[in-house]
VEXZALUM-312076 format. One record per residue (C-alpha): residue in one letter; z, x, y. Coordinates in steps of 0.001 Angstrom, whole numbers, always signed. Layout:
+----+---------+---------+---------+
| aa |       w |       u |       v |
+----+---------+---------+---------+
|  A |       Z |       X |       Y |
...
+----+---------+---------+---------+
END
This chain:
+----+---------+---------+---------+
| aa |       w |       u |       v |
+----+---------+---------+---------+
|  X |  +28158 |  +46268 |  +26710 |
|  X |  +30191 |  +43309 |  +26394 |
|  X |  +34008 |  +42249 |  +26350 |
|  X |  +33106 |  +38816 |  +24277 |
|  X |  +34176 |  +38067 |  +21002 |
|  X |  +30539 |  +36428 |  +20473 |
|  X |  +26954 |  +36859 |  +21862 |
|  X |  +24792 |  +33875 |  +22023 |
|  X |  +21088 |  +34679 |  +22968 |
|  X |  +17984 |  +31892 |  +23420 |
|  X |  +15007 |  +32382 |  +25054 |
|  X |  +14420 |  +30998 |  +28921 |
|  X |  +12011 |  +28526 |  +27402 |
|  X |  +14621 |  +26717 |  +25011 |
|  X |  +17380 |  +26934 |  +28725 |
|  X |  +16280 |  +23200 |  +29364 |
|  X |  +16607 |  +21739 |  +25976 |
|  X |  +19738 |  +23068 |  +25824 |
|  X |  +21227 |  +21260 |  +29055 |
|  X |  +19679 |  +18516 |  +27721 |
|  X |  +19790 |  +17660 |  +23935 |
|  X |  +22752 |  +15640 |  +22168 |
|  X |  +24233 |  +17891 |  +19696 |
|  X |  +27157 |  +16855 |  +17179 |
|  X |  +29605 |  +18872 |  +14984 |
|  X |  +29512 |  +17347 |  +11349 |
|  X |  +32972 |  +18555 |   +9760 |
|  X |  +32538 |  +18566 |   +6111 |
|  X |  +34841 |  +18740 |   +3412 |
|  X |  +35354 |  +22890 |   +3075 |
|  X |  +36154 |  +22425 |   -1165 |
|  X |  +32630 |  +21275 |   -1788 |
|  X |  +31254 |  +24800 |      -5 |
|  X |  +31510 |  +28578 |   -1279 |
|  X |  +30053 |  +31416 |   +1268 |
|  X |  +26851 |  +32394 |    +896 |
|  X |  +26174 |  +35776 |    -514 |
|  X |  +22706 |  +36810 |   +1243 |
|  X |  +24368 |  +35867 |   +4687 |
|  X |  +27613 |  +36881 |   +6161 |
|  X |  +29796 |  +34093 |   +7322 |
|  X |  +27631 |  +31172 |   +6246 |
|  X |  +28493 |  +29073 |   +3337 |
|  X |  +26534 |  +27181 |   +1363 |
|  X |  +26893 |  +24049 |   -1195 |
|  X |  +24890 |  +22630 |   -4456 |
|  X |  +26070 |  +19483 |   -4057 |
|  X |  +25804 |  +16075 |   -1908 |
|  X |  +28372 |  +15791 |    +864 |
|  X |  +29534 |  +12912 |   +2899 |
|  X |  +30763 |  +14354 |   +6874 |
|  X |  +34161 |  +14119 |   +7532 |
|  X |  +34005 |  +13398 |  +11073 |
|  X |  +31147 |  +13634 |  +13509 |
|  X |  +31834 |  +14724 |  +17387 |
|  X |  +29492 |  +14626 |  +19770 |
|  X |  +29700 |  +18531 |  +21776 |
|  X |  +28681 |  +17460 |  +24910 |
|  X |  +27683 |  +20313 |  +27979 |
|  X |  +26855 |  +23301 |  +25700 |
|  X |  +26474 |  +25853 |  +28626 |
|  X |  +30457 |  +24403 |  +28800 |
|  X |  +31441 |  +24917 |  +25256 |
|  X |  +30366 |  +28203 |  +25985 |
|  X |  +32296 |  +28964 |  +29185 |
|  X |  +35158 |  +27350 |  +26930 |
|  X |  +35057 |  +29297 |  +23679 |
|  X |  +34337 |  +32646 |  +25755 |
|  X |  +31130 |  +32895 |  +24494 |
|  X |  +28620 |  +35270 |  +26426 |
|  X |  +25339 |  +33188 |  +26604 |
|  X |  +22454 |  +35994 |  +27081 |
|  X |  +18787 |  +34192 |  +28660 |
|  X |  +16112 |  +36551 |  +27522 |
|  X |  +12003 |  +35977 |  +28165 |
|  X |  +12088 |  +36845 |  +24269 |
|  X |  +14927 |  +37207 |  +21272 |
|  X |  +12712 |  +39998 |  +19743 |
|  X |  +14241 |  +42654 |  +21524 |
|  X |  +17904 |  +40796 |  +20592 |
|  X |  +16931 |  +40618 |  +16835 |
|  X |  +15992 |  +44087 |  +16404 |
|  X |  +19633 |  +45350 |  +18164 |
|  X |  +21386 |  +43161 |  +15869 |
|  X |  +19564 |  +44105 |  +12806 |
|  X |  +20149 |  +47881 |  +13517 |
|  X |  +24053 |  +47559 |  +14150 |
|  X |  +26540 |  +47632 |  +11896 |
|  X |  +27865 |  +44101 |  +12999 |
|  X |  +27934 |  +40461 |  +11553 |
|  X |  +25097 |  +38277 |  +13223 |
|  X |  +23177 |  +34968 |  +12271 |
|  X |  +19359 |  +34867 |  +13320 |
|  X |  +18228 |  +31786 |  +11155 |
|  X |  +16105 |  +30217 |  +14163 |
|  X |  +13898 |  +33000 |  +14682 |
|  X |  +11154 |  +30825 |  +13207 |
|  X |  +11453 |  +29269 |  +16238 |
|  X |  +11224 |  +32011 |  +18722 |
|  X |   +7969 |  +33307 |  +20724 |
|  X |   +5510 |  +35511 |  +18766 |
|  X |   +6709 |  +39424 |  +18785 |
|  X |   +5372 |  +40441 |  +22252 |
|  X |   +2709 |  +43366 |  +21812 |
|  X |   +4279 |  +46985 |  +21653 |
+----+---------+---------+---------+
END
């Protein structure tokens, strides 16, 4: 149970690249986008686009104190991915390529 708008979950492994890495927002111009159909709140575009702006984010464990994000540290996101698949709520799990194998049953 949670009071956050959002849930953010990585795995303990990724916890140190993520106090670590530079990561930048690339605003891009919204006209040249449409959402994408096979995935709720992304959008997607055909074309080339040039950025707008680009802004480095700085502390992300501090973006998400900011925004009100709860951050959730798991050993492994299977257990996370097969919640959010079985609710009834909007969720993005596009990096799971990049997760630890499915832990035996």
């Amino acid at each position: 149970m949670t009071t956050a708008r959002r849930v953010h979950g990585t795995e303990l492994a990724w916890l140190e690249r993520m106090r670590t890495t530079a990561l930048y927002r690339y605003d891009l111009p919204a006209a040249a986008f449409e959402p994408w159909a096979a995935a709720s709140g992304q959008w997607i575009t055909h074309q080339d686009v040039e950025p707008v702006s680009v802004t480095p984010l700085g502390d992300l464990l501090a973006a998400h104190v900011d925004g009100g994000i709860e951050l959730r540290l798991a050993p492994s996101l299977w257990p996370l991915h097969d919640l959010a698949v079985s609710g009834a709520w909007e969720f993005s799990i596009v990096r799971m390529a990049n997760a630890q194998p499915r832990p035996p049953a």
